[in-house]
C-alpha positions as CSV (number, residue, x, y, z in Angstrom):
1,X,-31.2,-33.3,-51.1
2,X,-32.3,-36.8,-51.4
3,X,-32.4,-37.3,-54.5
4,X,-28.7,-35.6,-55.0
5,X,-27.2,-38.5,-52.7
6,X,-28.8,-40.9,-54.2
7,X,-27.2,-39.8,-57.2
8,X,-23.8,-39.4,-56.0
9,X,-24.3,-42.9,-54.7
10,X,-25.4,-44.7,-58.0
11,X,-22.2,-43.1,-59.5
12,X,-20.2,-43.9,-57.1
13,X,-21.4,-47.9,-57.4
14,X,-21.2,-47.3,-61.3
15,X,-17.8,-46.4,-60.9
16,X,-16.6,-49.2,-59.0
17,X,-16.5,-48.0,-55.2
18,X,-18.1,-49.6,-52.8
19,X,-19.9,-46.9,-50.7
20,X,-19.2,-49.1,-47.2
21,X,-15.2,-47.9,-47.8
22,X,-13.7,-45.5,-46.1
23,X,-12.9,-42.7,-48.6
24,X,-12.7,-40.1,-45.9
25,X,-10.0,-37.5,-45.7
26,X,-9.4,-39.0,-42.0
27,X,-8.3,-42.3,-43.2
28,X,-5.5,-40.5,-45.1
29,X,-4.1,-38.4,-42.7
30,X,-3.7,-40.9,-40.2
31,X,-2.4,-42.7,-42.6
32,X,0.4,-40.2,-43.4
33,X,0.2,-39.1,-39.3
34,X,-1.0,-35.7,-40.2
35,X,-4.5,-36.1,-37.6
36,X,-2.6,-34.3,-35.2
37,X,0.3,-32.3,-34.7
38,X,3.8,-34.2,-34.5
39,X,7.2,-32.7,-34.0
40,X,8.8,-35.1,-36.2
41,X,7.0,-33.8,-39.7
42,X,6.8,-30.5,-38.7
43,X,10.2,-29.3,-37.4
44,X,12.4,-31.6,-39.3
45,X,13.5,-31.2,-42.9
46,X,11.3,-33.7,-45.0
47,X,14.6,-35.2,-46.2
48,X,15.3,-39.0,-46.7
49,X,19.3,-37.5,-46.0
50,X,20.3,-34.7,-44.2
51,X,22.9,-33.9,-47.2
52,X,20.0,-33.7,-49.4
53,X,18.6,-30.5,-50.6
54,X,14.8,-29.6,-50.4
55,X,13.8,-27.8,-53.8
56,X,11.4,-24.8,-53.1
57,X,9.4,-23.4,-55.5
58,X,8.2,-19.9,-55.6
59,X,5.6,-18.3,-57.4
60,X,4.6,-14.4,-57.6
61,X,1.7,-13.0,-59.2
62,X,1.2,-8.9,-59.1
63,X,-2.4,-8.1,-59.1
64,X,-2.2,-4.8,-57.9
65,X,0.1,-1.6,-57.5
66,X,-1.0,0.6,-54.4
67,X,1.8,2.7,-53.9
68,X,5.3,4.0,-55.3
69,X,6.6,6.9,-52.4
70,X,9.7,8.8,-53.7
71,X,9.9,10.0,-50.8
72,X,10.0,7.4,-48.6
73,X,11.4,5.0,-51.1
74,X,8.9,2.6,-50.8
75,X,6.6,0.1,-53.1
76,X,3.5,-0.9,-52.0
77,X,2.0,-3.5,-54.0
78,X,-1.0,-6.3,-54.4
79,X,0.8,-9.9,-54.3
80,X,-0.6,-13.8,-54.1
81,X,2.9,-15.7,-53.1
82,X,2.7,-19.5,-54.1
83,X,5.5,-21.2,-52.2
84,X,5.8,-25.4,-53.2
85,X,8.3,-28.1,-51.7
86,X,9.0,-31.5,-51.6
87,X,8.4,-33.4,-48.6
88,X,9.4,-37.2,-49.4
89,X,7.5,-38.6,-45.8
90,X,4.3,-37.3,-48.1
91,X,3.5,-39.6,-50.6
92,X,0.5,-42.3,-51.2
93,X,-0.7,-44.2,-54.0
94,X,-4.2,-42.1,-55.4
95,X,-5.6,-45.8,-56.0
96,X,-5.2,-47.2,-52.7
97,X,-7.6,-44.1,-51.0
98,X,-10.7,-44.0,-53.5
99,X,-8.6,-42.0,-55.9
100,X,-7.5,-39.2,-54.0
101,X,-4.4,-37.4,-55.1
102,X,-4.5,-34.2,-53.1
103,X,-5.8,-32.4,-49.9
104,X,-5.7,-29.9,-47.2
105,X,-4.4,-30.3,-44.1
106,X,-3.8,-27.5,-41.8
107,X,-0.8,-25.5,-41.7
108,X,0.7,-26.4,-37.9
109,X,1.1,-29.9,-38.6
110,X,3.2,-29.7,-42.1
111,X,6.5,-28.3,-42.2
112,X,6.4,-25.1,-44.1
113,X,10.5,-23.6,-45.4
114,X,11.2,-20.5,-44.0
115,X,11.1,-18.4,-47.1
116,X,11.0,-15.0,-46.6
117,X,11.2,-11.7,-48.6
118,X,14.3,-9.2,-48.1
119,X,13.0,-5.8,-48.9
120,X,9.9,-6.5,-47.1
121,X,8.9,-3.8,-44.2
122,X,5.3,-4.1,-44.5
123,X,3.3,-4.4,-41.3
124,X,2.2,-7.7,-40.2
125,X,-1.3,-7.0,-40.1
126,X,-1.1,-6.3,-44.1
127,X,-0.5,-10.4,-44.2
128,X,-3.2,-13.3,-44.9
129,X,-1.7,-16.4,-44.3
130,X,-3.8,-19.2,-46.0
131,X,-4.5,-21.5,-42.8
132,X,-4.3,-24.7,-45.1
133,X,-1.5,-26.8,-46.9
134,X,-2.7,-28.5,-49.7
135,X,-0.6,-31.9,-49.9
136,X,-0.1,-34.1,-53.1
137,X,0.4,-37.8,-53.9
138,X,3.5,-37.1,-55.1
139,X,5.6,-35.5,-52.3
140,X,4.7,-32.2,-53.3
141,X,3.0,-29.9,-50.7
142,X,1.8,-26.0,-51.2
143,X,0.8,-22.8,-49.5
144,X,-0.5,-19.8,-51.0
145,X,-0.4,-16.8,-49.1
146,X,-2.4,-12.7,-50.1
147,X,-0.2,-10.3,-48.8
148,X,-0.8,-6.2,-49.4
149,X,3.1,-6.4,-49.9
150,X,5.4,-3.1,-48.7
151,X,9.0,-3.6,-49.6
152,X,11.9,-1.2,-49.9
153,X,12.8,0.3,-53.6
154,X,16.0,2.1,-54.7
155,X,14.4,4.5,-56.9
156,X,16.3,6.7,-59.5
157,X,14.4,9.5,-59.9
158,X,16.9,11.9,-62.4
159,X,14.4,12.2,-65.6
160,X,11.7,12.0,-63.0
161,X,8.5,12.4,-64.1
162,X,9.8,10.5,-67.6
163,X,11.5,7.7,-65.6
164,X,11.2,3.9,-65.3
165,X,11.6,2.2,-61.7
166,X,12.4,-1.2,-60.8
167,X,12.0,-2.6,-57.4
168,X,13.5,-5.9,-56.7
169,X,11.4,-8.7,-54.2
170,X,14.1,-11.2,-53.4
171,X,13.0,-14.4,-51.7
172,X,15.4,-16.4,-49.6
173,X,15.5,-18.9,-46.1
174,X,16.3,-16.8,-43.0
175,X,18.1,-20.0,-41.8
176,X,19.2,-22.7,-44.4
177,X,21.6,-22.7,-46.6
178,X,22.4,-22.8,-50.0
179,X,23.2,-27.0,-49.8
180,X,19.6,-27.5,-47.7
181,X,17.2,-25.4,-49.9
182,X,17.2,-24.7,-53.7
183,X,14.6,-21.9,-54.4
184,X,13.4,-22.0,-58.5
185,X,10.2,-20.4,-60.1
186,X,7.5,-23.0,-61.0
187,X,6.0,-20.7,-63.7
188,X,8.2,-19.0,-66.7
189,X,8.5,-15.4,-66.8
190,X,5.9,-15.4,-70.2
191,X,3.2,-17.0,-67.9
192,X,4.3,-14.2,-65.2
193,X,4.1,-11.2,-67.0
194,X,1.1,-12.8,-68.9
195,X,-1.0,-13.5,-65.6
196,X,0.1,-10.4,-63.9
197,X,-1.1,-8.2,-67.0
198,X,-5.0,-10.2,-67.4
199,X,-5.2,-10.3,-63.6
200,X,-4.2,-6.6,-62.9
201,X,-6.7,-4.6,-61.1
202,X,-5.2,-1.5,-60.1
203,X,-2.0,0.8,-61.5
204,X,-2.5,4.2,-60.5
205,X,-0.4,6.3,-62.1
206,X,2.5,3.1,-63.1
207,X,2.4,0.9,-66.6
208,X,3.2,-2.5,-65.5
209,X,6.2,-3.1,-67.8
210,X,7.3,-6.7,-66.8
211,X,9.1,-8.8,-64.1
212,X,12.1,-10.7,-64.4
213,X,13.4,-13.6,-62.3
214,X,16.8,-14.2,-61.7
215,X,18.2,-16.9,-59.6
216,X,21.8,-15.9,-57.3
217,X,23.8,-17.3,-54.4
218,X,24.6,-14.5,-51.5
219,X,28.2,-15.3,-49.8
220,X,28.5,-13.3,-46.3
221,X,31.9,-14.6,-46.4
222,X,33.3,-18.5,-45.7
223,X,32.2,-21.0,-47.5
224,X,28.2,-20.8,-46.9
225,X,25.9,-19.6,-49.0
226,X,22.4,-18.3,-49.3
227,X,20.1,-19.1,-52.6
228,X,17.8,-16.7,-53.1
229,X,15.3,-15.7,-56.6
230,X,14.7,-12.1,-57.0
231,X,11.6,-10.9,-58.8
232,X,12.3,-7.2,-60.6
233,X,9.5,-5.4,-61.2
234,X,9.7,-2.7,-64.0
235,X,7.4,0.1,-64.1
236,X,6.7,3.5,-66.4
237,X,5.3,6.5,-64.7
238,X,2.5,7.9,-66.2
239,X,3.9,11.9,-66.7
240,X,1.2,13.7,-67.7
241,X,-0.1,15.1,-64.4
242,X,3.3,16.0,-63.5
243,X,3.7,18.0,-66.8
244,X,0.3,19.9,-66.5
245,X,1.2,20.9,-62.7
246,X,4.5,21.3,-62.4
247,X,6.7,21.7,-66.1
248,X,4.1,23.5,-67.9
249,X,3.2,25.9,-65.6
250,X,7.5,26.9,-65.0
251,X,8.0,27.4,-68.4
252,X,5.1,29.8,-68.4
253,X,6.3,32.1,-65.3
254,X,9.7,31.9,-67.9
255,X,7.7,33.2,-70.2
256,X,6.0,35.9,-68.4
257,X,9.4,37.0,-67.2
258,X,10.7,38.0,-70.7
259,X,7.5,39.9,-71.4
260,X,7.9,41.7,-68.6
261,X,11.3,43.7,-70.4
262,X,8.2,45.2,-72.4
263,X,6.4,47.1,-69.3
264,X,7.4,50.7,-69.2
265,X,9.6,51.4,-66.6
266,X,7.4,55.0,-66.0
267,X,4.3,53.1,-64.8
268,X,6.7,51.3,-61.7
269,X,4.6,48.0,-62.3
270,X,7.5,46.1,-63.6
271,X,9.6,45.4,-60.7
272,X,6.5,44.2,-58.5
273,X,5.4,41.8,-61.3
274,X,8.5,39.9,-61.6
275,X,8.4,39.9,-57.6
276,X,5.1,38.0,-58.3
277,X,6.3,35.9,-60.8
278,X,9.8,34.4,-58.4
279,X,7.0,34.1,-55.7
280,X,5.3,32.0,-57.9
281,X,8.0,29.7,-59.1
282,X,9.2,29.5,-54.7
283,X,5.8,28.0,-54.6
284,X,6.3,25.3,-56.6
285,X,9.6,24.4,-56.0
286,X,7.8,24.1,-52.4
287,X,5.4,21.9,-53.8
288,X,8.3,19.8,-56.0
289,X,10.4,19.6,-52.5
290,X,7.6,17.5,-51.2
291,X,7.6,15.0,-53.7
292,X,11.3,14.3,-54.2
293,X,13.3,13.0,-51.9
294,X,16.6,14.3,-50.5
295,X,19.3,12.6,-52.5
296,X,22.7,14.5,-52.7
297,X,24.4,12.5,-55.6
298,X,22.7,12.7,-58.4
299,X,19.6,16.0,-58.6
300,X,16.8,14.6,-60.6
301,X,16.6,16.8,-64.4
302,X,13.3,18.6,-63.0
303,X,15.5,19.9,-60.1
304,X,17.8,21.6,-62.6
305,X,14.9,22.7,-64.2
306,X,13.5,24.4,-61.7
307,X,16.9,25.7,-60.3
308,X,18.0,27.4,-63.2
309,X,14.4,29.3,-64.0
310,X,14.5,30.6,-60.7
311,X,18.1,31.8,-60.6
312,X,17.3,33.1,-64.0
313,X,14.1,35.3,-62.9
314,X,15.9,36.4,-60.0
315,X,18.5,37.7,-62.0
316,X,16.4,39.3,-64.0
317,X,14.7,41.2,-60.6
318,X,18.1,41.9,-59.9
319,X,18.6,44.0,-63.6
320,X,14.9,45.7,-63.0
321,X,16.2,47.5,-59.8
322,X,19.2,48.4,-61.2
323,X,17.7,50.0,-64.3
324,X,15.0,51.8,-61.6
325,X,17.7,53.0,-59.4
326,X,19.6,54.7,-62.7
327,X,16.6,56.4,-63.5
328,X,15.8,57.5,-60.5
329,X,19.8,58.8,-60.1
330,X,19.1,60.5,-63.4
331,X,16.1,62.4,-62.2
332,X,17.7,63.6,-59.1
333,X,20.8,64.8,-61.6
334,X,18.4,66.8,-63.4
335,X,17.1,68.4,-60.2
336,X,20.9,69.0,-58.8
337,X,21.5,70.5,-62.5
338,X,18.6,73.0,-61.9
339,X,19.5,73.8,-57.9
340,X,23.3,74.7,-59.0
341,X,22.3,77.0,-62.2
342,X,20.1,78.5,-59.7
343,X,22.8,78.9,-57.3
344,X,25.3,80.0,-60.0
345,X,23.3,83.0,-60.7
346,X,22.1,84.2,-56.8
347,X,25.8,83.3,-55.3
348,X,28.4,86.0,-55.0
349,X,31.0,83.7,-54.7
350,X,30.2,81.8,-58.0
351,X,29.7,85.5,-59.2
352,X,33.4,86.5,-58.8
353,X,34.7,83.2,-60.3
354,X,33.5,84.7,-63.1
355,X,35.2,87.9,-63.2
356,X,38.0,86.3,-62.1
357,X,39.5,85.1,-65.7
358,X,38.5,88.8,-67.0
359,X,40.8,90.1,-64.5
360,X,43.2,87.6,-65.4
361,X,42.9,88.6,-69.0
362,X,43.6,92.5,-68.6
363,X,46.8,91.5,-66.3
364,X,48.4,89.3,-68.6
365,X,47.2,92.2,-71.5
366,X,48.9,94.7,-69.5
367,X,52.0,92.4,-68.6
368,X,52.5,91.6,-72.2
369,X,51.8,95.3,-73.2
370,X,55.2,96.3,-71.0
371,X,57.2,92.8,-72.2
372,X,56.6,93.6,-76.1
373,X,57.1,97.7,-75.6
374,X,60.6,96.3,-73.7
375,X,62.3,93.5,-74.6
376,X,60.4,92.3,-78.2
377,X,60.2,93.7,-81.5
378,X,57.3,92.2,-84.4
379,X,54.2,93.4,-85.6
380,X,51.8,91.2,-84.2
381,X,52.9,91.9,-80.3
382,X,52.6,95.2,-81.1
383,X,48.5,94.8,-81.5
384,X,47.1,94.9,-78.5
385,X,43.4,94.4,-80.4
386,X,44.2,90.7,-81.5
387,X,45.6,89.5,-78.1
388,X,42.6,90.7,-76.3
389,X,40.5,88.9,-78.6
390,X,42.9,86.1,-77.7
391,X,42.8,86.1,-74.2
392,X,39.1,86.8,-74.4
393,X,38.2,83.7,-75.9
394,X,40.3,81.5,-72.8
395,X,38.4,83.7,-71.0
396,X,34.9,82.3,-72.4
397,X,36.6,78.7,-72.3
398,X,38.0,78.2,-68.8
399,X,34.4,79.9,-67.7
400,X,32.5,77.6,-68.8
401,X,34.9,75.1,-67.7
402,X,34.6,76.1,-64.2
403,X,30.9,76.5,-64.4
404,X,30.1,73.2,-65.6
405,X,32.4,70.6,-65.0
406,X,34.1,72.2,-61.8
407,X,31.2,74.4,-59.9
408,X,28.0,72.5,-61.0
409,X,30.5,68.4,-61.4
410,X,27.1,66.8,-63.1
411,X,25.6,64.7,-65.8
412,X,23.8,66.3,-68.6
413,X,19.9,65.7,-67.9
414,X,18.9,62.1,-69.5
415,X,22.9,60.4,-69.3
416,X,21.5,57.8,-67.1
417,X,18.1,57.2,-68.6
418,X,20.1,56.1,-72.1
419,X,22.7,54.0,-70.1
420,X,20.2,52.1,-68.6
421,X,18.1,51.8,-71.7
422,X,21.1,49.9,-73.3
423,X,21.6,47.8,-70.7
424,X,18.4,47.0,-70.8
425,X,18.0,45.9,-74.3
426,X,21.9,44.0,-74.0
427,X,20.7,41.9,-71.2
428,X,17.4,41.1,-72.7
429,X,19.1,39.5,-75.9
430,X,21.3,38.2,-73.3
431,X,18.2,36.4,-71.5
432,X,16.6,35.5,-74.4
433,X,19.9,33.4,-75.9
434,X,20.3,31.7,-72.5
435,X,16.8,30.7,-71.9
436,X,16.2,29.1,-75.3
437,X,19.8,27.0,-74.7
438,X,19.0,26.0,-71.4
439,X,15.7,24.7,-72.6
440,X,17.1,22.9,-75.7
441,X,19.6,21.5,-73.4
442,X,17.4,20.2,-70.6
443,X,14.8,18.8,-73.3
444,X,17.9,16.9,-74.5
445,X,18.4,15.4,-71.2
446,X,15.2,14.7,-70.3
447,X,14.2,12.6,-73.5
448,X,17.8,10.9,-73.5
């Protein structure tokens, strides 16, 4: 330890300084009255004239993203805030103080602009202030500040999970104006996005894109205005999680749902499959419900998605029970088809329906007998052979009229069975059309 200030020492004499002069840190601060705290340097404006402006200079470097909630529409991010002024009552000649040119001084005893950032709702425990200013010989002072940063995003979430989100950090005084405080960036947006990209340590499930820096003046109305410089922060989100667990897995219930029209309708395992599968896709739309958040104007592509599969597969339950309950109608028309043949035979009533048109027949023979022997001459109304083969065969006509249509008033055995076979098959190729033009269509809005 010796030996090391000894060293220090001969250089210091090699150099030119004179060890016996006070070099000290001390000498300087009281020098520029910063030993203690004084209300004149740190509650006034370092300005020579109150008309003058003080130019603030703001620096941002992202070194980490934590958190982007849809839900809550938040952005939670890894920030080191570099905030420079001038302050014209801090100034000294490097020379005169054994060639210092900068140092620290605490914090309390510099005036520090009240810059602060607009979007910001993060908790103030999530803050590390740096306790020291570090002052320069030529007027320029500057803090640097670690902050585990929560601002406020509008998020636009409509090709969510292929979407790009920028969130917007604007920095501006709480109190002065637009004529007392000029905010700029010290670095260029190259040296930004370059420093942000080598010193980024954690994305998650974001690309880091780039920031921009713009510089506007906020009027509230009058003739005052506010300067602020707003940082935008584009980011990518990484899909393919999303895809695996949510896309994919929709499209496949889809999927199932056409092959189901090829389960036999005997085996009655078709209707509790597709039950499975719309439980299935109510699942993940639960899942999906938790992620987005509730916005009413404009429903995100995955929401249509989603939407229209369901109300397609329910649908298609809704065509199952119909085709189930016209087979089941068929079978019970081919059990009231056998109960009323029964009954035809064993009833005495249905009995003397049918000897009711024989009777018929013999009247009208005999009536028409008496009305040709009468009143008509001809050959043909004179054979009483060929109208009783006449009159026999409306017999045999208006019997089985009455027997089938009128006593028995039901579908031959199998009507039903074929109607609902057809409208099976029409609203499969129905299905089928719809399903590969929705998905062309919502492909086409998701990738443009």
């Amino acid at each position: 330890m010796n030996t090391l200030w000894l060293l220090c020492s001969l250089a210091l004499m090699a150099g030119g300084v004179s060890t016996t002069e006070d070099c000290s840190y001390h000498r300087l601060q009281e020098h520029l009255g910063l030993s203690q705290k004084n209300e004149s340097t740190t509650g006034l404006r370092p300005v020579v004239h109150w008309t003058n402006s003080t130019l603030v200079m703001v620096d941002m470097i992202l070194f980490g993203i934590m958190d982007l909630n849809e839900k809550s529409s938040t952005f939670t991010s890894y920030v080191f805030i570099s905030t420079a002024w001038v302050n014209y009552f801090i100034a000294w000649e490097p020379k005169e103080f054994c060639g210092i040119s900068k140092m620290t001084v605490p914090r309390e005893r510099v005036w520090i602009p009240d810059i602060g950032i607009q979007e910001d709702i993060s908790d103030t425990s999530s803050t590390i202030l740096s306790p020291y200013v570090q002052v320069h010989h030529n007027w320029l002072a500057q803090v640097i500040d670690q902050r585990r940063l929560t601002t406020s995003c509008k998020m636009d979430l409509y090709r969510f999970p292929l979407d790009t989100q920028s969130c917007s950090i604007t920095f501006k005084s709480m109190i002065h104006r637009a004529s007392e405080i000029k905010l700029r960036a010290f670095a260029s947006t190259t040296a930004v996005n370059h420093i942000t990209r080598e010193s980024m340590t954690t994305l998650d499930e974001w690309d880091f894109l780039g920031i921009a820096m713009t510089e506007e003046e906020l009027n509230y109305g009058g003739d005052e205005k506010w300067h602020q410089l707003i940082y935008k922060i584009t980011l990518r989100r990484r899909p393919l999680l999303y895809i695996i667990n949510l896309v994919v897995p929709i499209a496949f219930f889809l999927v199932l749902d056409l092959a189901s029209f090829f389960i036999s309708e005997a085996k009655g395992e078709k209707l509790g499959f597709k039950v499975t599968i719309l439980l299935s896709i109510s699942v993940l739309l639960l899942i999906l419900n938790d992620i987005l958040p509730s916005t009413a104007n404009n429903l995100p592509v995955i929401a249509i998605y989603c939407i229209v599969i369901f109300a397609l597969t329910g649908l298609s339950l809704l065509e199952t029970m119909l085709m189930s309950f016209l087979i089941d109608m068929d079978s019970r028309v081919d059990q009231d088809v056998q109960t009323s043949a029964k009954t035809c035979k064993e009833t005495q009533e249905e009995t003397e329906c049918r000897r009711e048109p024989e009777r018929d027949a013999e009247s009208s023979l005999e009536k028409v007998d008496t009305f040709n022997k009468k009143d008509l001459d001809g050959d043909w109304l004179n054979n009483p052979h060929l109208l009783q083969l006449i009159l026999k065969e409306v017999q045999n006509v208006r019997q089985e009229w009455f027997s089938v249509n009128v006593r028995c008033g039901q579908k031959k055995p199998g009507y039903w069975e074929k109607v609902a076979r057809r409208i099976d098959q029409a609203y499969f190729c129905l299905y089928l059309i719809t399903t590969i033009s929705f998905l062309i269509f919502i492909s086409f809005m998701w990738l443009h």
